[in-house]
C-alpha positions in Angstrom: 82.4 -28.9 29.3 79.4 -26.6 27.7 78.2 -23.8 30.0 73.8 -24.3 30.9 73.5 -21.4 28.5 75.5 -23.0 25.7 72.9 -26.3 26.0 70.1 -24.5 26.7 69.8 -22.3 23.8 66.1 -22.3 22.4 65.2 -21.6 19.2 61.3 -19.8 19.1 59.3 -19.0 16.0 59.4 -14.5 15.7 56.1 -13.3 16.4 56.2 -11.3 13.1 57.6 -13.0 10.3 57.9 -17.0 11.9 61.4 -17.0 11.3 63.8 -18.9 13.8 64.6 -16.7 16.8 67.1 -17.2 19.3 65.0 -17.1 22.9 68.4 -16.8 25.1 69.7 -13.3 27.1 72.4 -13.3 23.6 69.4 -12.0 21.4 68.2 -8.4 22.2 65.7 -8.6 20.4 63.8 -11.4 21.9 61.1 -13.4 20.9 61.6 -11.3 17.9 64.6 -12.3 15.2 65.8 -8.8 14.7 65.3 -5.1 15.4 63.4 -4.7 12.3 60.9 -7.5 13.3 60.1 -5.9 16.8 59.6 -2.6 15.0 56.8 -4.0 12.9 55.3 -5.5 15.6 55.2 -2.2 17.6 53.7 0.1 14.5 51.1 -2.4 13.9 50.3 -1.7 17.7 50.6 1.7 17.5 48.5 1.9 14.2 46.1 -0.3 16.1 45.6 -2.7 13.7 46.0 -5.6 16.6 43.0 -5.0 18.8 41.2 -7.1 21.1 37.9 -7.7 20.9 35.8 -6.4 23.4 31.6 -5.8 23.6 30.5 -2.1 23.1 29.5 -0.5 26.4 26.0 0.5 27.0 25.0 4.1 28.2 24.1 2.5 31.4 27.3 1.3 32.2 28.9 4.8 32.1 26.6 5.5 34.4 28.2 5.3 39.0 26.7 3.3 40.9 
C-alpha cells in the first residue's frame, strides 16, 4: 500500500524556466526544479529587474500629518 506522500506527489511548472517541478517536502528546491533555477530567480530580484508597479509619490505625501 502507497504512503499519502507517494500518491500525492504534484508536479508544478518552475517559476523560472516552466520546466516540471516536483512540489513535495523530497524537492529542496521547491517550486523551483533545481538550485540553479532558484538562483536565477533570486539575482533577477536582487538586480531588480522584477519590480512592482507602484504610482510615484507626490511631495505632499512625504509630508506628517
Amino acid at each position: 500500500m502507497k504512503t499519502m506522500s507517494e500518491t500525492a506527489t504534484k508536479i508544478v511548472p518552475c517559476p523560472h524556466c516552466r520546466g516540471d517541478s516536483v512540489f513535495a517536502p523530497s524537492n529542496r528546491w521547491r517550486p523551483f526544479c533545481s538550485a540553479r533555477c532558484r538562483e536565477m530567480d533570486l539575482g533577477a530580484w536582487a538586480s531588480e529587474s522584477f519590480r512592482v508597479e507602484a504610482a510615484a509619490p507626490t511631495e505632499d505625501s512625504d509630508l506628517p500629518h
